[in-house]
C-alpha positions as a LaTeX table, in Angstrom:
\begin{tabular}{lrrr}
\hline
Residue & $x$ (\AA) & $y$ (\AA) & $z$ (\AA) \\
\hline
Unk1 & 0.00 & 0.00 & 0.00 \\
Unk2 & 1.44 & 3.34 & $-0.83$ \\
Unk3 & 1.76 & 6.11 & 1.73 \\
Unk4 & 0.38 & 8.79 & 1.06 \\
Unk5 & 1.48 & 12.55 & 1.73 \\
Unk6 & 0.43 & 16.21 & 2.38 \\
Unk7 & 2.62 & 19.40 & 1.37 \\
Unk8 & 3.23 & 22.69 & 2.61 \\
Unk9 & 4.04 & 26.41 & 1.51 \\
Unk10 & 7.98 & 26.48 & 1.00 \\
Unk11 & 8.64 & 29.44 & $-1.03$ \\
Unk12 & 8.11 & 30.56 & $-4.64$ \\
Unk13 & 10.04 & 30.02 & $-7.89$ \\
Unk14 & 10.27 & 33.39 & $-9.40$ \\
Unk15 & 12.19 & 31.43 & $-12.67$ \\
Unk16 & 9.15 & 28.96 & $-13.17$ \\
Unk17 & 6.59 & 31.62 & $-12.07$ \\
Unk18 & 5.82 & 28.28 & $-9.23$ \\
Unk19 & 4.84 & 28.25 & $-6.06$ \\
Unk20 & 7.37 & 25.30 & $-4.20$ \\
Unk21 & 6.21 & 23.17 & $-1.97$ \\
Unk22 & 7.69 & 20.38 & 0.14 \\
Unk23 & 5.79 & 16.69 & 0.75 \\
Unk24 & 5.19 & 16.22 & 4.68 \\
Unk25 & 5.50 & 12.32 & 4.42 \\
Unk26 & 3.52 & 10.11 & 6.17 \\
Unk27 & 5.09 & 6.72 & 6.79 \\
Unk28 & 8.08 & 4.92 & 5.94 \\
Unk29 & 8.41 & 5.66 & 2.32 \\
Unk30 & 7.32 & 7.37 & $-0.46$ \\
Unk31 & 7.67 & 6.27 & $-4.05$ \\
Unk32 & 9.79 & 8.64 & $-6.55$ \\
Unk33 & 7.04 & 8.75 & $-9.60$ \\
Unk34 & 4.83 & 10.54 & $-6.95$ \\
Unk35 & 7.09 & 13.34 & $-5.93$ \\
Unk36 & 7.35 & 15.46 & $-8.84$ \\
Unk37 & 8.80 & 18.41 & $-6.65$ \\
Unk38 & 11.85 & 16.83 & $-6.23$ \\
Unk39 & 12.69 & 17.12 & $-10.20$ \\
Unk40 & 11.00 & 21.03 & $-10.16$ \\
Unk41 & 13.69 & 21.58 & $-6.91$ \\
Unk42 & 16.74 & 20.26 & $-9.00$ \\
Unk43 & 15.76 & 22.29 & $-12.21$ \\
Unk44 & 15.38 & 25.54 & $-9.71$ \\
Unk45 & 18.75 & 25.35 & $-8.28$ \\
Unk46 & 20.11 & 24.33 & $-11.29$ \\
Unk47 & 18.89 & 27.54 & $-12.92$ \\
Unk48 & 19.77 & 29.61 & $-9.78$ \\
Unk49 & 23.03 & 28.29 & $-9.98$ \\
Unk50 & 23.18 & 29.51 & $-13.64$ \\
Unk51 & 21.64 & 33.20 & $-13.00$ \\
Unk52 & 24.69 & 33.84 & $-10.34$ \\
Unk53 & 27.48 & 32.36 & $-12.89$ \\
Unk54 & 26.14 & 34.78 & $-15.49$ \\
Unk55 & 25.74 & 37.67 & $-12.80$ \\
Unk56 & 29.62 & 36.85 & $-11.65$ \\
Unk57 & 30.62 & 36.78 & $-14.75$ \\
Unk58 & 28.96 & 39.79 & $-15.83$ \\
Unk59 & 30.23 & 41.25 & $-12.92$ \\
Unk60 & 34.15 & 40.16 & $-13.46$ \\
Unk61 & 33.90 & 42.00 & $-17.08$ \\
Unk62 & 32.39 & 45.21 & $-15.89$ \\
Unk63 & 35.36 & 45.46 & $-13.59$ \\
Unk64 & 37.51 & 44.51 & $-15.70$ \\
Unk65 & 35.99 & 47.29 & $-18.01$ \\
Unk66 & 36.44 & 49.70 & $-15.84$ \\
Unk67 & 39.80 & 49.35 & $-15.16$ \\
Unk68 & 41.19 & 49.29 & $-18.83$ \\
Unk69 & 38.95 & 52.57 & $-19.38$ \\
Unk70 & 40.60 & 54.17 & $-16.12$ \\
Unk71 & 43.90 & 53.53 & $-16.71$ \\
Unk72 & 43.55 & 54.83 & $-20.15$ \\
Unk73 & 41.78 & 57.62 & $-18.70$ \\
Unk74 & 44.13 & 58.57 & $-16.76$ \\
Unk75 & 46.75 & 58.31 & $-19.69$ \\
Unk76 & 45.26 & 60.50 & $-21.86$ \\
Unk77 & 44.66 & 63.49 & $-19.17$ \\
Unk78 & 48.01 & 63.25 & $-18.30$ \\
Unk79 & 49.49 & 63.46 & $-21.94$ \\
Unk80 & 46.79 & 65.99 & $-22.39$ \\
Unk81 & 48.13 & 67.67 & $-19.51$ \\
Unk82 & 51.79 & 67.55 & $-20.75$ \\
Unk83 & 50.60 & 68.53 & $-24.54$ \\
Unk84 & 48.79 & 71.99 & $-23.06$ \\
Unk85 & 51.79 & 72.36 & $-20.98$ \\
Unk86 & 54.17 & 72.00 & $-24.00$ \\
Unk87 & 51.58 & 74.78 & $-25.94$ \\
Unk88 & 51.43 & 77.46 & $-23.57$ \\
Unk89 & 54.98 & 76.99 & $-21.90$ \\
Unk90 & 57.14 & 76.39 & $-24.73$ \\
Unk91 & 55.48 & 77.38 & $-28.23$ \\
Unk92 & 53.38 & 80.01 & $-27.75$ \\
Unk93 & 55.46 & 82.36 & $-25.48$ \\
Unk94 & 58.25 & 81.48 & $-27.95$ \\
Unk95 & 56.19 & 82.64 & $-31.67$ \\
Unk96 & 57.61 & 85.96 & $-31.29$ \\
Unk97 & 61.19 & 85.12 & $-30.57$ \\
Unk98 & 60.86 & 82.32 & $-33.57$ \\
Unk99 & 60.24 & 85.06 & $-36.01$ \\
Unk100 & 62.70 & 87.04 & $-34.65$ \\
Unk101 & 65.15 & 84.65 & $-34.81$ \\
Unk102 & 64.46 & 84.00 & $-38.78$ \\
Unk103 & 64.42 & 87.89 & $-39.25$ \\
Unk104 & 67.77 & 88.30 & $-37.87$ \\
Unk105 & 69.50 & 85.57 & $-39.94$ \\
Unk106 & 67.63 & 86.68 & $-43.02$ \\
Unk107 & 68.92 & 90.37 & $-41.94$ \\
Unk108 & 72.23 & 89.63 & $-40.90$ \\
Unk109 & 72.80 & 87.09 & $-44.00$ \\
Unk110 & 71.82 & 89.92 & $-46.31$ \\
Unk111 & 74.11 & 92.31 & $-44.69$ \\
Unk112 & 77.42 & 90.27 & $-44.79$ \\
Unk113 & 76.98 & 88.92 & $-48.49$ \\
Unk114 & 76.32 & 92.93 & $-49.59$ \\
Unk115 & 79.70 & 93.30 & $-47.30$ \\
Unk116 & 81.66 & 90.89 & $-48.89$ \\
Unk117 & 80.64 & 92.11 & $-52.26$ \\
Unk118 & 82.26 & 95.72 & $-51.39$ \\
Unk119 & 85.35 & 93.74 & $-50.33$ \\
Unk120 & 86.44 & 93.18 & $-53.85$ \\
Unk121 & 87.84 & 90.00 & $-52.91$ \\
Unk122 & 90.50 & 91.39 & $-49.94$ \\
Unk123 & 90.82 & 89.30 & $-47.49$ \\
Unk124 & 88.44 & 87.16 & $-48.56$ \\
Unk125 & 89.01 & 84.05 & $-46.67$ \\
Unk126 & 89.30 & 85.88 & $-43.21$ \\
Unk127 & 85.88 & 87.91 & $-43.99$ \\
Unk128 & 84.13 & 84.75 & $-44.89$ \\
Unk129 & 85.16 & 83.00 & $-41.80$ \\
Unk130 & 83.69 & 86.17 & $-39.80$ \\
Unk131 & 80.46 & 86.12 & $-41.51$ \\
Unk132 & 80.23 & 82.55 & $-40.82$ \\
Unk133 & 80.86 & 82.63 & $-37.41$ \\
Unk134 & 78.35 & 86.00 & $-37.01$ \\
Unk135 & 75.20 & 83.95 & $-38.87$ \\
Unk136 & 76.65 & 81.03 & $-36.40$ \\
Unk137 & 76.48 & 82.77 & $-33.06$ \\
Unk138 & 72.59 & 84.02 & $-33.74$ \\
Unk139 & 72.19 & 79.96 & $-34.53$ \\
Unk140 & 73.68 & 79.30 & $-31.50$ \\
Unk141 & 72.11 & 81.40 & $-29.21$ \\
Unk142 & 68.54 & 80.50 & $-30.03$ \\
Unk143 & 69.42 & 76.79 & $-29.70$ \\
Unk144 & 70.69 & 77.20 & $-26.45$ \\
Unk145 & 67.68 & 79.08 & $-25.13$ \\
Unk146 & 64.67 & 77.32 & $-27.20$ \\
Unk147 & 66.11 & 74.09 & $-27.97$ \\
Unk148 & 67.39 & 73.23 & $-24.74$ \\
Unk149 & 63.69 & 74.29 & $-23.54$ \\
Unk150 & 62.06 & 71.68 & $-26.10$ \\
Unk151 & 64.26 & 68.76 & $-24.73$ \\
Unk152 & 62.64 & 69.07 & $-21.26$ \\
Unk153 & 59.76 & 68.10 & $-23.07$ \\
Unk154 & 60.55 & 65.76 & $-25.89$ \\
Unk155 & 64.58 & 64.31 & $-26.76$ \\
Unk156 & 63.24 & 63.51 & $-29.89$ \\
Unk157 & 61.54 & 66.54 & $-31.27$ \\
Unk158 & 64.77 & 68.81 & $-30.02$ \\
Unk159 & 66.38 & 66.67 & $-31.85$ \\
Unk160 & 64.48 & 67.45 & $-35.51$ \\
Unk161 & 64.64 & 70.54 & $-34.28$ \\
Unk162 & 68.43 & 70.92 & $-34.14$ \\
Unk163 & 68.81 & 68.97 & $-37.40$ \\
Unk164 & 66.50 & 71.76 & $-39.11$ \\
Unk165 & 68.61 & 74.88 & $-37.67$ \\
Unk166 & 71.77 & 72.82 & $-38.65$ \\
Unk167 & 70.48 & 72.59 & $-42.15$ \\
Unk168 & 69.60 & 76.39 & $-42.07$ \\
Unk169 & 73.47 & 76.73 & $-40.88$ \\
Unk170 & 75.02 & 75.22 & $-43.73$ \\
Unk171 & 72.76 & 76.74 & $-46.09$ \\
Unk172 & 74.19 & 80.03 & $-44.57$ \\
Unk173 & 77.48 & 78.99 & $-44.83$ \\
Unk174 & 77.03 & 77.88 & $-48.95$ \\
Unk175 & 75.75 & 81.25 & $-49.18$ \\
Unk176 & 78.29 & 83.03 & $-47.62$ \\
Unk177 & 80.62 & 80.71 & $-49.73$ \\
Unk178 & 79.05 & 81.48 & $-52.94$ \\
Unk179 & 78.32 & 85.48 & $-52.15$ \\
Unk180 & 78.95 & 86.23 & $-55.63$ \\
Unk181 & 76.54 & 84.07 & $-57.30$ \\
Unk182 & 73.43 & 84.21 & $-55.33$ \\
Unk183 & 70.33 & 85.60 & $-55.05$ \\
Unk184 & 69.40 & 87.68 & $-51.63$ \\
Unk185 & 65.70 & 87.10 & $-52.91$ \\
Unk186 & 66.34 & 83.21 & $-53.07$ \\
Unk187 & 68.17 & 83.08 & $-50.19$ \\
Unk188 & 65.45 & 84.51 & $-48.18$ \\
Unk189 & 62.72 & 82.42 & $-49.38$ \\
Unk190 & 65.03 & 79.35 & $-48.02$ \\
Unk191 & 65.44 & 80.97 & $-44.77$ \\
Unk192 & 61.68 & 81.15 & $-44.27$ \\
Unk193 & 61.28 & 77.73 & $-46.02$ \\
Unk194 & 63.69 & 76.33 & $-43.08$ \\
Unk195 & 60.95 & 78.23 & $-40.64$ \\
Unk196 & 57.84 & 76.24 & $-41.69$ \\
Unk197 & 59.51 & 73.63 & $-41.22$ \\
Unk198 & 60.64 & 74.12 & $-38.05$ \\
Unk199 & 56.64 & 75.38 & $-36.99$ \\
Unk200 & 55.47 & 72.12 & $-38.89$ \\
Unk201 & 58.00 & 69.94 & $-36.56$ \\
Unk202 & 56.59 & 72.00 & $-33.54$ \\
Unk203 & 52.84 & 70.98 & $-33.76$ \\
Unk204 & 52.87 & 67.73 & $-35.71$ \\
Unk205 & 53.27 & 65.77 & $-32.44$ \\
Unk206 & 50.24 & 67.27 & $-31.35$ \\
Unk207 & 48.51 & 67.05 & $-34.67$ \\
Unk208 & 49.09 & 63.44 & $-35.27$ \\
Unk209 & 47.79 & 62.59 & $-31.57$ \\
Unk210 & 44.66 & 64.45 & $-32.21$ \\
Unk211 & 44.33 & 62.57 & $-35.77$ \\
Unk212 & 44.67 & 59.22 & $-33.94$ \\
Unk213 & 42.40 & 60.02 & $-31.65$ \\
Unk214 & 39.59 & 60.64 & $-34.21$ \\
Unk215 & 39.84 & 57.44 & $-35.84$ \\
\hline
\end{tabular}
């Protein structure tokens, strides 16, 4: 003879939309095929089980998220930081003293070739090697003060930067070399050909950064 058995009010399955209930057993025993609840119990914590791997889980990545996007945060507002710092500190407070640095070699480059033409050749050697070392010390004295400042902030581009003046140097000293056959004209627009490139080198750090960061 089979037992048979009541239930009671054990709590509801919000997954199967259930209410669960447990058999109060009367007897010894109490054959499988008539407790159904047991199966429903298994497939509720077998779901549960499921909803909290996918909520850890989900979990895990958002932190994980959150991190990567922090530390990159943080990345880019500090090379932000250092790129305004670069702008206001170095380039901009140093536009004027570019172009006045160009002006005076275009100046002083004009004014020694029309010398050396008056010398009629005396002395020739001597008064080249003055010129030279006059368009040299202007050179000089603009890398010190504005290079040196550009290497606090980036060996590399003080580096380009240097290479360009030392072009502009032995342009100068070709010049000065060749007084007799050149153009003041020409020589000027290669002076201020030399100083776009030097204001192209200056910004196309920044430039390219700001290009990456759009695509």
């Amino acid at each position: 003879m089979k037992e048979t058995c009541s239930y009671v009010l054990f709590n509801y399955d919000s997954i199967n939309n259930e209410t669960l209930i447990f058999p109060t057993i009367k007897g010894n025993a109490v054959e499988a095929s008539e407790l159904p609840f047991w199966n429903k119990y298994d497939q509720y914590l077998a779901k549960d089980s499921y909803a909290n791997l996918i909520a850890t889980g989900t979990l895990i990545i958002t932190l994980i998220t959150f991190i990567i996007q922090t530390h990159y945060s943080n990345r880019s507002q500090k090379k932000t930081v250092k790129e305004n710092w670069y702008l206001t500190v170095i380039v901009q407070p140093n536009l004027i003293n570019i172009d006045n640095f160009y002006k005076e070699i275009s100046e002083k480059l004009q004014n020694e070739i029309e010398k050396l033409k008056r010398s009629n050749g005396r002395n020739i050697i001597l008064e080249k090697a003055k010129s030279n070392r006059k368009l040299q010390n202007i050179k000089n004295t603009f890398f010190i003060y504005f290079v040196t400042l550009i290497q606090s902030y980036n060996s590399s581009l003080a580096n380009e930067v240097d290479a360009i003046l030392n072009k502009l140097q032995d342009n100068s000293v070709t010049w000065i070399d060749q007084y007799n056959n050149i153009s003041i004209d020409n020589c000027k627009r290669k002076i201020y050909e030399n100083k776009s490139q030097l204001m192209g080198i200056l910004y196309q750090d920044i430039s390219q950064n700001k290009k990456n960061i759009q695509t």
